[in-house]
N, C-alpha and C positions, 0 to 999 in steps of 0.2 A: 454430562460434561461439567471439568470444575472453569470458575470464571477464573481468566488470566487478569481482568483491568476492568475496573469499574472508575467509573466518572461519578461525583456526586458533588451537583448545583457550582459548575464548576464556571467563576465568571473570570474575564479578564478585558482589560481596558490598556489601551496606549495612551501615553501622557507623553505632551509637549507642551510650549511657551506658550500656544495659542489654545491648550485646555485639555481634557481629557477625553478621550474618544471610545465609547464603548465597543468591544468586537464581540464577545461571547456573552451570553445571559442566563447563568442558570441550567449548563445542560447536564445532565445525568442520563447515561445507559451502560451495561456493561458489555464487554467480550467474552465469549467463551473460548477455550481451549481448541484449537482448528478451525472457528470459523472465520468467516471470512467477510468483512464489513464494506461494505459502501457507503462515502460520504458526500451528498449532491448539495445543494445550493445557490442561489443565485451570487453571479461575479463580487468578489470583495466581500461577500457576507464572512469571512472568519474563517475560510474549512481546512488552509493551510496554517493558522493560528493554531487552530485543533492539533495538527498534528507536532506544532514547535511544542505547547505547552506539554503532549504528550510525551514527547524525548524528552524534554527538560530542557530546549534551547532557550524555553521562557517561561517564566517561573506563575504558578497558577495564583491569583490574587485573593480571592474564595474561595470557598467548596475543597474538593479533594480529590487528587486522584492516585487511587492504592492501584498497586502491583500484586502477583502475585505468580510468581519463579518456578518453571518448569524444574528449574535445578536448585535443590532445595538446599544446598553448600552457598549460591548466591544469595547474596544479599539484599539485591534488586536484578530487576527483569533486564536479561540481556534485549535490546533493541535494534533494528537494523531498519534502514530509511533508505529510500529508493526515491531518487528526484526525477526532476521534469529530463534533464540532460544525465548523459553516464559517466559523464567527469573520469572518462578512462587517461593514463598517463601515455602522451602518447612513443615518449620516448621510452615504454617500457614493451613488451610483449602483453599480448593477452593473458600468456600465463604467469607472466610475473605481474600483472593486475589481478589477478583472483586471488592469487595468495599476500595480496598486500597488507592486510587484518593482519594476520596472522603473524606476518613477518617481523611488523611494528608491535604487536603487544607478546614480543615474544613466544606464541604459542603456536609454532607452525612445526609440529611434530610428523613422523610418516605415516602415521595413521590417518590424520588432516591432511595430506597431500595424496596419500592414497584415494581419499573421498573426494577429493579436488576434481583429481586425474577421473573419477569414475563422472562424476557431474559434467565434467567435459563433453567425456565421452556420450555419454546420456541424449546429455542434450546440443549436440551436433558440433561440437566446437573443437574437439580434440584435437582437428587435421590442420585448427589454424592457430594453435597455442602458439606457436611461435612467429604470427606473423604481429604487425603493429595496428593497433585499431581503424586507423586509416584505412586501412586494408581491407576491414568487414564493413558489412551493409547497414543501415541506421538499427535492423530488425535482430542482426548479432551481435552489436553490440549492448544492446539492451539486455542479450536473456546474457554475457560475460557480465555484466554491471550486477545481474540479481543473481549470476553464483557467486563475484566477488562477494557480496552480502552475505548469502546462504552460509559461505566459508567462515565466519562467525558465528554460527550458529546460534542464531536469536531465536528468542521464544518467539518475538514478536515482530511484525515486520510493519512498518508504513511507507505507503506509496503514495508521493507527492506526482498526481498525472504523468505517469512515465512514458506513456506516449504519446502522450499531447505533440513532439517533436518532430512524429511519422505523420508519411503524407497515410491518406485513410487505408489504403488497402493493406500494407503494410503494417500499421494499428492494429486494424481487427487481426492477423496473423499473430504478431507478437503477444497481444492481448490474450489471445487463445494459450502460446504456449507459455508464456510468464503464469497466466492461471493456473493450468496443468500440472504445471513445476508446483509451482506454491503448495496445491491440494495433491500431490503426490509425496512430497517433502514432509505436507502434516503438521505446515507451519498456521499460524495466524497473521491474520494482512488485517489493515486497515485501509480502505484506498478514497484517495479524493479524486474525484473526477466533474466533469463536465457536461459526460457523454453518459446519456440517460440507457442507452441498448448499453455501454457499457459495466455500467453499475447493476444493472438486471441480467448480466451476462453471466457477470465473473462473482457476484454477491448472494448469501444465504439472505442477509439482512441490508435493507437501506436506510440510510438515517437520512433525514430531511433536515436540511437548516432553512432557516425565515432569514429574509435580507436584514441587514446589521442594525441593530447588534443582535446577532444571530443565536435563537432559539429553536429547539428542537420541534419541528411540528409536527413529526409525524413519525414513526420507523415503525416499515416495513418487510414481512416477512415475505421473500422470494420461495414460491413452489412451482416446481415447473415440472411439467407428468412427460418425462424422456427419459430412459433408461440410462444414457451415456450422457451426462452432463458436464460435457465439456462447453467452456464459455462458448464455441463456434456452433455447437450444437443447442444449446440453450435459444440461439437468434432463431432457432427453427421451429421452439416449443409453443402449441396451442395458445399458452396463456402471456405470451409475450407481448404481445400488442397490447393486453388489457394493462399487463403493468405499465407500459411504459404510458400510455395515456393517462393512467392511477397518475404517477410520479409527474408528468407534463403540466396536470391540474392545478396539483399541489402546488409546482415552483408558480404559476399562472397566476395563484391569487394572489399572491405577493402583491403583482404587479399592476393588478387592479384597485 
């Protein structure tokens, strides 16, 4: 596998009237092309910082972090970010929320609308393209949020807790077929989360942050001996339990 994004000693700090606040200290790891990361850490340690400096919504103070473009005509890594809410419009249709990218950066050709239209279909949403988001359940509106993304076809994708929002049963479903999607698609994720079964669910790899200003303590390699590892199936692999107790330790001494 080539690396799509490495991180190197990469720190950053918030500044105010009342002084300078360290968030990140020095982290460095990279991503490979398709897989698929997990980032855990104790509350307010930085893991959503992580993911601003990664888009560029904040600019990295030290260290560095290089790209490197599926599409070798680009110039930098196309990116696609998936928040905690699906910020659907709701005076539009579902279908005219997927093709919203596309519409505004003028690249909504019919071969992207054809792949739209099949992504719909795929993944179960066809028969309500034209209804208003109001309309769907918390659990469709989420996998409409990560094909409108998809429809840009980003190298790279970051998830800021997407389902932090669902109540739990509904999570672990979404959770499952948002993973699905993603590792069928052949995309690369980044995801922050909370939920420790879920980082060991849906991740090849976890990265551990230490509470702020946040250092990498640990990353972790996920193997799990299931033939079908779909993130639902993963909650049912032998070595589940071991990880998530590994991971539980980890955040634990923090706190000690």
């Amino acid at each position: 596998m080539s690396v799509i994004l490495s991180l190197e000693h990469v720190s950053f700090a918030y500044h105010s009237e009342a002084g300078e606040i360290l968030a990140l200290d020095n982290i460095s790891f990279e991503v490979e092309k398709g897989e698929f990361i997990a980032v855990i850490g104790p509350s307010g340690c930085g893991k959503s910082t992580l993911l601003s400096l990664i888009s560029g919504l904040n600019q990295v103070e030290r260290g560095e972090i290089k790209f490197q473009s599926e599409n070798k005509k680009q110039t930098k890594t196309n990116i696609g970010y998936m928040l905690q809410k699906d910020h659907l419009f709701e005076w539009r249709t579902i279908y005219r929320n997927v093709i919203l990218g596309p519409e505004i950066n003028k690249s909504l050709t019919k071969e992207k609308e054809e792949k739209i239209e099949d992504m719909l279909e795929l993944y179960g949403l066809s028969e309500f393209k034209e209804k208003k988001p109001s309309e769907l359940s918390g659990g469709m509106r989420q996998r409409a949020a990560l094909i409108r993304t998809l429809a840009m076809e980003p190298d790279l994708l970051l998830l800021d807790e997407p389902f932090s929002a669902l109540d739990y049963q509904t999570r672990i479903s979404v959770a499952d077929d948002i993973g699905t999607i993603i590792k069928k698609e052949g995309k690369t994720a980044i995801l922050v989360t909370h939920d420790l079964s879920e980082a060991i669910s849906l991740a090849d790899r976890v990265v551990v942050l230490s509470k702020r200003p946040a250092t990498i303590k640990s990353i972790i390699p996920i193997k799990l001996s299931i033939e079908n590892r779909t993130p639902f199936n993963s909650r049912t692999a032998p070595e589940f339990k071991e990880y998530f107790n590994l991971l539980w330790k980890e955040l634990r001494t923090d706190e000690l």
